[in-house]
N, CA, C and O atoms as CSV, one atom per row, in Angstrom:
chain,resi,resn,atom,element,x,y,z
A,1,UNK,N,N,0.846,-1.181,0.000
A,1,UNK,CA,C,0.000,0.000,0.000
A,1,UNK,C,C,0.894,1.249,0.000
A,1,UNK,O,O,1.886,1.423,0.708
A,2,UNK,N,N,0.324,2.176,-1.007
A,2,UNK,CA,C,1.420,3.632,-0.933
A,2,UNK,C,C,0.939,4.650,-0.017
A,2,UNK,O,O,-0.196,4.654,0.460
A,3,UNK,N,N,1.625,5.309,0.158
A,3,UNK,CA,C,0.828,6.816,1.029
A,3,UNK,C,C,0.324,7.589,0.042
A,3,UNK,O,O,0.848,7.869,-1.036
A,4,UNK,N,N,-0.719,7.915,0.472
A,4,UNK,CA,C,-1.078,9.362,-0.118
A,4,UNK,C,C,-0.610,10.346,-0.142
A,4,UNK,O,O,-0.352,10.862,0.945
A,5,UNK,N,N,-0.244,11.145,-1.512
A,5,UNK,CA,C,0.125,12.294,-1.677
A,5,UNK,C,C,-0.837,13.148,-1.867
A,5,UNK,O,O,-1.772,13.034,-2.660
A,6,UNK,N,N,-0.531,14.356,-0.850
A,6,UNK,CA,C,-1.216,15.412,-1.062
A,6,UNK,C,C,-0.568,16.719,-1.392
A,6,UNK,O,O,0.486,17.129,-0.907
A,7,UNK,N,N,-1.360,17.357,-2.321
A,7,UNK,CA,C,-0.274,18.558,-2.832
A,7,UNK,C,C,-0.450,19.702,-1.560
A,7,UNK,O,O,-1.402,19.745,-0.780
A,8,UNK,N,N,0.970,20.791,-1.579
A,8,UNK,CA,C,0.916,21.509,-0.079
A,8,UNK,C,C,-0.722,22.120,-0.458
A,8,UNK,O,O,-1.401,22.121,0.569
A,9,UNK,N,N,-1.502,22.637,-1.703
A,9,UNK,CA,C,-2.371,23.112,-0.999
A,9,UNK,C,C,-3.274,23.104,-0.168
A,9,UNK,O,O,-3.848,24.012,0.433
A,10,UNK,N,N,-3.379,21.964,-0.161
A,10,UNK,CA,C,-4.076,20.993,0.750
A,10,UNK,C,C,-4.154,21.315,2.268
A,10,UNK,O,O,-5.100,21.561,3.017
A,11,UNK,N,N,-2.762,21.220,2.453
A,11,UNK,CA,C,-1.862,21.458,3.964
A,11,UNK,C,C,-2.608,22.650,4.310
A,11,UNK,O,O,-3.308,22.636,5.323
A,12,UNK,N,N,-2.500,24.166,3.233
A,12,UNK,CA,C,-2.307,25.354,3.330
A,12,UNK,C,C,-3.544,25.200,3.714
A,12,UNK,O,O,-3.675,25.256,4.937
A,13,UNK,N,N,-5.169,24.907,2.696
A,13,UNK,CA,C,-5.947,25.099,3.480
A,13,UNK,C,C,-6.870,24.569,4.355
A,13,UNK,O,O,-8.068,24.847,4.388
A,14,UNK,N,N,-6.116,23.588,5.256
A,14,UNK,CA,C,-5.990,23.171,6.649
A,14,UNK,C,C,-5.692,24.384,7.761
A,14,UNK,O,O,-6.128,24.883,8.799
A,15,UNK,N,N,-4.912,24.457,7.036
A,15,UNK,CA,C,-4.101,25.733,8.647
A,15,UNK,C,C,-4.977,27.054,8.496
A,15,UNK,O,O,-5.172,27.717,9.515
A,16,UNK,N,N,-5.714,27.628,6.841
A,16,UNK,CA,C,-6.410,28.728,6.860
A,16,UNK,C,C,-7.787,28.480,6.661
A,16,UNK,O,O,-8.311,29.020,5.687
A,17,UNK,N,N,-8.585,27.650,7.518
A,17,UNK,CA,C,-9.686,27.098,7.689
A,17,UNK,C,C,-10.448,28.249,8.333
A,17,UNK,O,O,-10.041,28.788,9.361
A,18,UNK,N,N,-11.768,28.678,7.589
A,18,UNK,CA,C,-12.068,30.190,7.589
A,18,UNK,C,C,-12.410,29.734,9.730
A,18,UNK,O,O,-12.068,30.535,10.600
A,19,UNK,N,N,-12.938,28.682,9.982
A,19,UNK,CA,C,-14.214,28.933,11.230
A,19,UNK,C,C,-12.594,28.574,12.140
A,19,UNK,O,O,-12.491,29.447,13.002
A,20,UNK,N,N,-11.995,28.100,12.170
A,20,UNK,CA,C,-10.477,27.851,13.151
A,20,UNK,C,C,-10.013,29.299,12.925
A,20,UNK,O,O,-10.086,29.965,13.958
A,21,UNK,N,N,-9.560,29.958,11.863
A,21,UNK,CA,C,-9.508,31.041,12.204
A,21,UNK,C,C,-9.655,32.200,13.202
A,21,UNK,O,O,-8.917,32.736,14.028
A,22,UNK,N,N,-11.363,32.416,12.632
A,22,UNK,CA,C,-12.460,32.774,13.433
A,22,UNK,C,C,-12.454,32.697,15.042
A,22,UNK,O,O,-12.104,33.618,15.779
A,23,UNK,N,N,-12.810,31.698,15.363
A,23,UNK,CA,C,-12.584,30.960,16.938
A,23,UNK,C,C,-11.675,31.283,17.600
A,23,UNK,O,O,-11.763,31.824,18.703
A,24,UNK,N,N,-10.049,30.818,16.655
A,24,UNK,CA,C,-9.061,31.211,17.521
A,24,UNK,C,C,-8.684,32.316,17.872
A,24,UNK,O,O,-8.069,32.491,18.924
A,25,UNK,N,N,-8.955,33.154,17.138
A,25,UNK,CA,C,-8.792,34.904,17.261
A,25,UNK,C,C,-9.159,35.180,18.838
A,25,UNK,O,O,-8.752,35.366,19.985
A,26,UNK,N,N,-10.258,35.051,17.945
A,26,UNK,CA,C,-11.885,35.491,19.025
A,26,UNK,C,C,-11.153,34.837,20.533
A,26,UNK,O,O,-11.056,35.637,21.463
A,27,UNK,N,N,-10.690,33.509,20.735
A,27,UNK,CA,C,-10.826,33.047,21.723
A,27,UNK,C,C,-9.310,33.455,22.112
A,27,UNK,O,O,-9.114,33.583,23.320
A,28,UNK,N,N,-8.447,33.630,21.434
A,28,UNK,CA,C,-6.730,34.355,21.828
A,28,UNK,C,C,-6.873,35.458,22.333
A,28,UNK,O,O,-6.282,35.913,23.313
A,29,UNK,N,N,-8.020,36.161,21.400
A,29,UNK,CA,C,-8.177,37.809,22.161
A,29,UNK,C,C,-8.936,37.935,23.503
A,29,UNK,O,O,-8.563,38.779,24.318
A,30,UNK,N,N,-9.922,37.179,23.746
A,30,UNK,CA,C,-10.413,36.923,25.166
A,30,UNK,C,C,-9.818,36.550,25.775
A,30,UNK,O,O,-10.184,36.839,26.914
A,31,UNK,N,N,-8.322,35.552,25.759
A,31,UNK,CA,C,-7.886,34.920,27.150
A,31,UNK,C,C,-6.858,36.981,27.711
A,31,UNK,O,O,-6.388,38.036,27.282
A,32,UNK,N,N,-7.239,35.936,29.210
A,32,UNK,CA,C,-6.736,37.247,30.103
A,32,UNK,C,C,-5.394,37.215,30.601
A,32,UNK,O,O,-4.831,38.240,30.985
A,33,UNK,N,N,-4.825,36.019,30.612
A,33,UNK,CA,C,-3.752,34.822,30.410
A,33,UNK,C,C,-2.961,34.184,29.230
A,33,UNK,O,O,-3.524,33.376,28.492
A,34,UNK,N,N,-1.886,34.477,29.076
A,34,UNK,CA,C,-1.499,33.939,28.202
A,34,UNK,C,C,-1.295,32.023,28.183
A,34,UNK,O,O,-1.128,31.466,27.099
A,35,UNK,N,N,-1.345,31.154,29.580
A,35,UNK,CA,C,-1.569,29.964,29.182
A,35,UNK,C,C,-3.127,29.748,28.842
A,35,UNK,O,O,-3.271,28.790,28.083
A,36,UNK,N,N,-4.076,30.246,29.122
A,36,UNK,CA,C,-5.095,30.242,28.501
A,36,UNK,C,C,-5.537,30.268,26.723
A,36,UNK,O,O,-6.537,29.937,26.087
A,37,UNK,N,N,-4.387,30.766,26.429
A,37,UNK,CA,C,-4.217,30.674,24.710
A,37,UNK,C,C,-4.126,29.164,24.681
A,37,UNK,O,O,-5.029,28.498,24.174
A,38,UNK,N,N,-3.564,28.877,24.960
A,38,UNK,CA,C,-3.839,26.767,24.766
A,38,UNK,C,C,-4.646,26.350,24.704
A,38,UNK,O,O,-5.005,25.687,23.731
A,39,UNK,N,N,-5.443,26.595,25.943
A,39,UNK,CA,C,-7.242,26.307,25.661
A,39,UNK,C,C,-7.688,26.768,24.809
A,39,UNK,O,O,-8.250,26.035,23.995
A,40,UNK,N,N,-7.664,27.636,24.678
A,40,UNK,CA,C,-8.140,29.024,23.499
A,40,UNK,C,C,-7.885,27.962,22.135
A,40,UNK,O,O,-8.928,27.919,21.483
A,41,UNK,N,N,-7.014,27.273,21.650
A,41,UNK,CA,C,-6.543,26.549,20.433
A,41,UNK,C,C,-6.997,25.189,20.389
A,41,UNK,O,O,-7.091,24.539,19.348
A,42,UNK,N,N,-7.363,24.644,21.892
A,42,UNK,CA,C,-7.865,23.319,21.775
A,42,UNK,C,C,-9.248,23.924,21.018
A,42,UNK,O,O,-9.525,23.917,19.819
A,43,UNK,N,N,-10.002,24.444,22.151
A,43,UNK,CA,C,-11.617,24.833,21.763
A,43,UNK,C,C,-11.405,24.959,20.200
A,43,UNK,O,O,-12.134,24.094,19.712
A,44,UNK,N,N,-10.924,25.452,19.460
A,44,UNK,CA,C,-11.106,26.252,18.422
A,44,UNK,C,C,-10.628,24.681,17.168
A,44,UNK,O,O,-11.248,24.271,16.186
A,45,UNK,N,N,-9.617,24.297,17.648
A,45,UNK,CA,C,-9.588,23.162,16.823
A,45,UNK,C,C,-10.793,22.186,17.285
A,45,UNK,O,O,-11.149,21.793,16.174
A,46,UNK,N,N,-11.453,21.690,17.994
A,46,UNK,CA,C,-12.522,21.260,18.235
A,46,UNK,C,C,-13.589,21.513,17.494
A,46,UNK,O,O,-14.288,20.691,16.902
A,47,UNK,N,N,-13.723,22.874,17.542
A,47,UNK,CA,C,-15.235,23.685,17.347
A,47,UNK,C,C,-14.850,23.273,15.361
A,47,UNK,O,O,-15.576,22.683,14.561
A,48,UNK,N,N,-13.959,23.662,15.226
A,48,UNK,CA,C,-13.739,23.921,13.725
A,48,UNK,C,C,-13.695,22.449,12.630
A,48,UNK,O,O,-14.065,22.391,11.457
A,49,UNK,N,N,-13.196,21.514,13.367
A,49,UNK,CA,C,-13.423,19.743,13.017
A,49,UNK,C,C,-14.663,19.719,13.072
A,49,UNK,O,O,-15.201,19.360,12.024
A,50,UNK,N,N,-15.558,20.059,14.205
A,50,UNK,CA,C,-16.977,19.569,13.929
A,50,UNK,C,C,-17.559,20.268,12.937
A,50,UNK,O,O,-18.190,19.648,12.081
A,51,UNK,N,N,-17.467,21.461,12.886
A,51,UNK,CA,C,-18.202,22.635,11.895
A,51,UNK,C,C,-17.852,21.943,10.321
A,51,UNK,O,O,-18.616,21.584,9.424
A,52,UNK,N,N,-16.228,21.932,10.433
A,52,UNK,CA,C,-16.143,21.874,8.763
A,52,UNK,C,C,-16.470,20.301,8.903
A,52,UNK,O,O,-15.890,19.835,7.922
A,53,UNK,N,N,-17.041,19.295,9.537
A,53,UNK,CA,C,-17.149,17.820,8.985
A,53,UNK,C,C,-18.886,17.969,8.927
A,53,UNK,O,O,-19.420,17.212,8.116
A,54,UNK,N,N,-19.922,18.997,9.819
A,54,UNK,CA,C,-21.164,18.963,9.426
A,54,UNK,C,C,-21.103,19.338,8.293
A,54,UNK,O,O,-21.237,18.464,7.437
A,55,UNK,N,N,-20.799,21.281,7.674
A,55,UNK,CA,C,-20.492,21.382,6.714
A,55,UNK,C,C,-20.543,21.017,5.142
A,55,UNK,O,O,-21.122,21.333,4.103
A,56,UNK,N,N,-19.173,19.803,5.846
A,56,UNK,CA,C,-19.049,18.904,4.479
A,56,UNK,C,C,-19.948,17.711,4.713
A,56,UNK,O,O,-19.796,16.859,3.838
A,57,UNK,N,N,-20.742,17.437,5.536
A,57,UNK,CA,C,-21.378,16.046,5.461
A,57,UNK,C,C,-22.752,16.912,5.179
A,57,UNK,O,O,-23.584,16.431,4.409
A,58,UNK,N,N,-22.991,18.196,5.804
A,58,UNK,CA,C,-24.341,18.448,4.390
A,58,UNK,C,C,-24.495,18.751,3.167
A,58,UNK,O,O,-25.504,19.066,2.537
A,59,UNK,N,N,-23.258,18.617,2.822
A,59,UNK,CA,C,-22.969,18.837,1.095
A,59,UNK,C,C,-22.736,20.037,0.574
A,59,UNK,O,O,-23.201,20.199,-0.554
A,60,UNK,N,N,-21.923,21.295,1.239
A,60,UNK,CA,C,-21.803,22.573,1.022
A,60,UNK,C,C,-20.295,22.859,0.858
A,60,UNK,O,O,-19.504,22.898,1.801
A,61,UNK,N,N,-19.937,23.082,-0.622
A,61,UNK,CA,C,-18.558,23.424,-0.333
A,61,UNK,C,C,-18.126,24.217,1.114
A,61,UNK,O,O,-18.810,24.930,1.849
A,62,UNK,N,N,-16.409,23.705,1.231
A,62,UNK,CA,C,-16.324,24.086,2.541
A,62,UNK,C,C,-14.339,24.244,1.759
A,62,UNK,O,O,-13.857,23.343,1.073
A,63,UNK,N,N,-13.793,25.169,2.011
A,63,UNK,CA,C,-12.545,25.208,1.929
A,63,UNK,C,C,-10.960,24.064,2.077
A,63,UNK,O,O,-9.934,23.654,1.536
A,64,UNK,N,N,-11.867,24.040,3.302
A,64,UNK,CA,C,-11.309,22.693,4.231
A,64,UNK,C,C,-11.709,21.249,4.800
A,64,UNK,O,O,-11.428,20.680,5.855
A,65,UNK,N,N,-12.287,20.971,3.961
A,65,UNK,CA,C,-13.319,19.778,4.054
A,65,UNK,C,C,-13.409,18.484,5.037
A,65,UNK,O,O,-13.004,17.633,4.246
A,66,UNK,N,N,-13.582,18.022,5.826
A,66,UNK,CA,C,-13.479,16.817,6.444
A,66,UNK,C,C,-14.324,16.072,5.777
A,66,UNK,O,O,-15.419,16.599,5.580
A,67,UNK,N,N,-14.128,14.748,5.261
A,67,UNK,CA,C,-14.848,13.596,5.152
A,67,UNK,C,C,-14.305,12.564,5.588
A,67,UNK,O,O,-13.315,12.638,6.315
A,68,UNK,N,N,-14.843,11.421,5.229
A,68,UNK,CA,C,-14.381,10.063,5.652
A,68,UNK,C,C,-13.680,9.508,4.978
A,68,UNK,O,O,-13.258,8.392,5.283
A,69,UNK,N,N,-13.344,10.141,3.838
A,69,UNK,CA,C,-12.030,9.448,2.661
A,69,UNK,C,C,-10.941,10.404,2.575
A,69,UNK,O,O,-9.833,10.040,2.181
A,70,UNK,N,N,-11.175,11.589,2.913
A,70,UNK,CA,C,-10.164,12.498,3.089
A,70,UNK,C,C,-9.788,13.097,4.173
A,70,UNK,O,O,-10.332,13.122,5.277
A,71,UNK,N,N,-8.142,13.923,3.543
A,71,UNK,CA,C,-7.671,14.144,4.425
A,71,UNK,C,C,-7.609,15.004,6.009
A,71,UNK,O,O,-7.797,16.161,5.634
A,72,UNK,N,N,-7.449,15.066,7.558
A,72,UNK,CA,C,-8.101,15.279,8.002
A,72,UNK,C,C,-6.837,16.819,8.704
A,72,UNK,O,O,-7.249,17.917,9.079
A,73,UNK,N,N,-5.401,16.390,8.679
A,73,UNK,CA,C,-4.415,17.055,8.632
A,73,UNK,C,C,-4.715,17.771,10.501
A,73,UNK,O,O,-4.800,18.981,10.714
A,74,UNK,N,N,-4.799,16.957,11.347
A,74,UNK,CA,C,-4.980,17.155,12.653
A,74,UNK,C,C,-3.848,18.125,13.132
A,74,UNK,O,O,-3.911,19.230,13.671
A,75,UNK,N,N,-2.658,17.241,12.706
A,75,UNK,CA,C,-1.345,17.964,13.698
A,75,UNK,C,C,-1.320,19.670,12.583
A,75,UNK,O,O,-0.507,20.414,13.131
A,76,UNK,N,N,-1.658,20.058,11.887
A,76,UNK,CA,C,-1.854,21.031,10.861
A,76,UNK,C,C,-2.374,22.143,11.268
A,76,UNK,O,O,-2.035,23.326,11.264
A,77,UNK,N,N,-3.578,21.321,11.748
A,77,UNK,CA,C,-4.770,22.611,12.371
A,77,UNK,C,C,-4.671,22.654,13.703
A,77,UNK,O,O,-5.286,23.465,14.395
A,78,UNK,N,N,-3.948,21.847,14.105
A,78,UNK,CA,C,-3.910,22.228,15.973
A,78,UNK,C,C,-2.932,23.448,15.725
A,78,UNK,O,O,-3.280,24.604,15.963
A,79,UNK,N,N,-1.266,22.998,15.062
A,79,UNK,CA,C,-0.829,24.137,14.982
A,79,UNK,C,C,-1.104,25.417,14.930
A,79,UNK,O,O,-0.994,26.267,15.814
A,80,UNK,N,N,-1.658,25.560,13.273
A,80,UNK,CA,C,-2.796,26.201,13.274
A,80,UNK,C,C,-3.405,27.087,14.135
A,80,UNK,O,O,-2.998,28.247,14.174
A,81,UNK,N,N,-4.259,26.746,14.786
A,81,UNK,CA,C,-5.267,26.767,15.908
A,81,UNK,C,C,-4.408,27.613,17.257
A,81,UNK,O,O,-5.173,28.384,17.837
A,82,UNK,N,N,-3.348,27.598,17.686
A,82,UNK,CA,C,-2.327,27.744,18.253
A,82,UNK,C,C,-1.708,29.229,18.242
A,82,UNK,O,O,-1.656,30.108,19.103
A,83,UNK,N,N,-1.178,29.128,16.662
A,83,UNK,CA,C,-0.797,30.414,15.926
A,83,UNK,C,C,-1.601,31.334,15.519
A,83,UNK,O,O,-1.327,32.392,14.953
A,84,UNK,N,N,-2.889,30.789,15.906
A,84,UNK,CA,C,-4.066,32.098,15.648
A,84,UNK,C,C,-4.546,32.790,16.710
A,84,UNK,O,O,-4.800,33.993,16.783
A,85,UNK,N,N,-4.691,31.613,17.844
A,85,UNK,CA,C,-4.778,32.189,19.204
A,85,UNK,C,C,-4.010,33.126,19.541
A,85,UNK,O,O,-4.441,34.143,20.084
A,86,UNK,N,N,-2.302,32.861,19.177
A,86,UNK,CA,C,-1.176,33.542,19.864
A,86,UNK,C,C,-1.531,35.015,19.308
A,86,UNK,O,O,-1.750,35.907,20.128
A,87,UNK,N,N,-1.597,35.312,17.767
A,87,UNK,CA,C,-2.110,36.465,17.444
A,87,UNK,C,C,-3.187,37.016,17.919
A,87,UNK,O,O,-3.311,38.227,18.100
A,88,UNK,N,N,-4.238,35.968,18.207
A,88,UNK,CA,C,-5.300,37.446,18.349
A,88,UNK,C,C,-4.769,37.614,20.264
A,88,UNK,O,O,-4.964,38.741,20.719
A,89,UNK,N,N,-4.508,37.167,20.687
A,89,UNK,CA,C,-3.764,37.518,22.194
A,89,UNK,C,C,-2.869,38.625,22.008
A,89,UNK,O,O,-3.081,39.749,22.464
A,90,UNK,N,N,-1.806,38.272,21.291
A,90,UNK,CA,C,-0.680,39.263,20.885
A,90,UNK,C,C,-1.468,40.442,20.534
A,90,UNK,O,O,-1.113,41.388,21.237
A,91,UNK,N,N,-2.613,40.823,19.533
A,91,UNK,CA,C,-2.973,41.749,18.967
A,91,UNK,C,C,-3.645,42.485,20.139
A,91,UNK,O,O,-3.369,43.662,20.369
A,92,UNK,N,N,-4.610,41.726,20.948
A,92,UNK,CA,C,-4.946,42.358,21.858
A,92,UNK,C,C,-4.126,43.293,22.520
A,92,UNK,O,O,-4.360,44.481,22.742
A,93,UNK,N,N,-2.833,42.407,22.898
A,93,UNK,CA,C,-2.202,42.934,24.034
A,93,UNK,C,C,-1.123,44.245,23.628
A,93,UNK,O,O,-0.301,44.851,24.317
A,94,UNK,N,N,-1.542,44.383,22.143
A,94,UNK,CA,C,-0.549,45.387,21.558
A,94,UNK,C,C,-1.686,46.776,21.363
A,94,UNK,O,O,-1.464,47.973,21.181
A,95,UNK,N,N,-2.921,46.021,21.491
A,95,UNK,CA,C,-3.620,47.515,21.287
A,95,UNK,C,C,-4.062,48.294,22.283
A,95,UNK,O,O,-4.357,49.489,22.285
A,96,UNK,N,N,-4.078,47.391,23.230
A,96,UNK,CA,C,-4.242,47.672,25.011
A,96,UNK,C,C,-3.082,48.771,25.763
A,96,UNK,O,O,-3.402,49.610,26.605
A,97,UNK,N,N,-1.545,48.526,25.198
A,97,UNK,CA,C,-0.478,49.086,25.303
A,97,UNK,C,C,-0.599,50.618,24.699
A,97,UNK,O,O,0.055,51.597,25.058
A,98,UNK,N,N,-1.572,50.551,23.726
A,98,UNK,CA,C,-1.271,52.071,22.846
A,98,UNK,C,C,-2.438,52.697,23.424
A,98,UNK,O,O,-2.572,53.907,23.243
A,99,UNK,N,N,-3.179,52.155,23.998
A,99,UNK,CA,C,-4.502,53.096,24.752
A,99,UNK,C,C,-3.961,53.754,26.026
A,99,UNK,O,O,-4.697,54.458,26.719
C-alpha cells in the first residue's frame, strides 16, 4: 500500500480554515492569560473539526473539508489553531499598550 500524496495546498488550506480562524482569534483575544491561549486553540480546533465535517457532510462546499475518505491534517490545524490564538492575544495585548 502507498501513502497518499497530497499537494501543499491541501496542507495550506488546513491551517487557513475560515471557522479555526475565526474561533481562535476570538478566543486568543479573550484569554486574560497567556496559558489560557492553549485552551483558546484546543476549543477552536474542536469547534472547527466539527463545523467543517457537518459542513461537508451536508454537502456545502467548505474550503477545508473533512470527510471520511479524506484528508483530516490534525497535527496542521492544531498548529494552526495555536498560531491564531497567539495572534489574536498578541494583537490584543498590543492595542491595550497604545490606549
Amino acid at each position: 500500500m502507498t501513502v497518499p500524496f497530497y499537494p501543499w495546498t491541501v496542507w495550506i488550506w488546513a491551517a487557513f480554515d475560515p471557522a479555526l480562524i475565526v474561533v481562535a482569534v476570538y478566543l486568543g483575544w479573550t484569554a486574560s492569560q497567556f496559558g489560557k491561549v492553549f485552551i483558546a486553540a484546543i476549543a477552536a480546533l474542536g469547534f472547527s473539526v466539527l463545523f467543517s465535517w457537518a459542513v461537508s457532510a451536508a454537502g456545502i462546499p467548505w474550503p477545508a473539508p473533512i470527510t471520511h475518505d479524506g484528508p483530516t491534517f490534525f497535527p496542521v490545524r492544531a498548529v494552526a489553531a495555536l498560531l491564531w490564538a497567539i495572534f489574536g492575544y498578541g494583537a490584543r495585548r498590543a492595542i491595550a499598550r497604545r490606549a
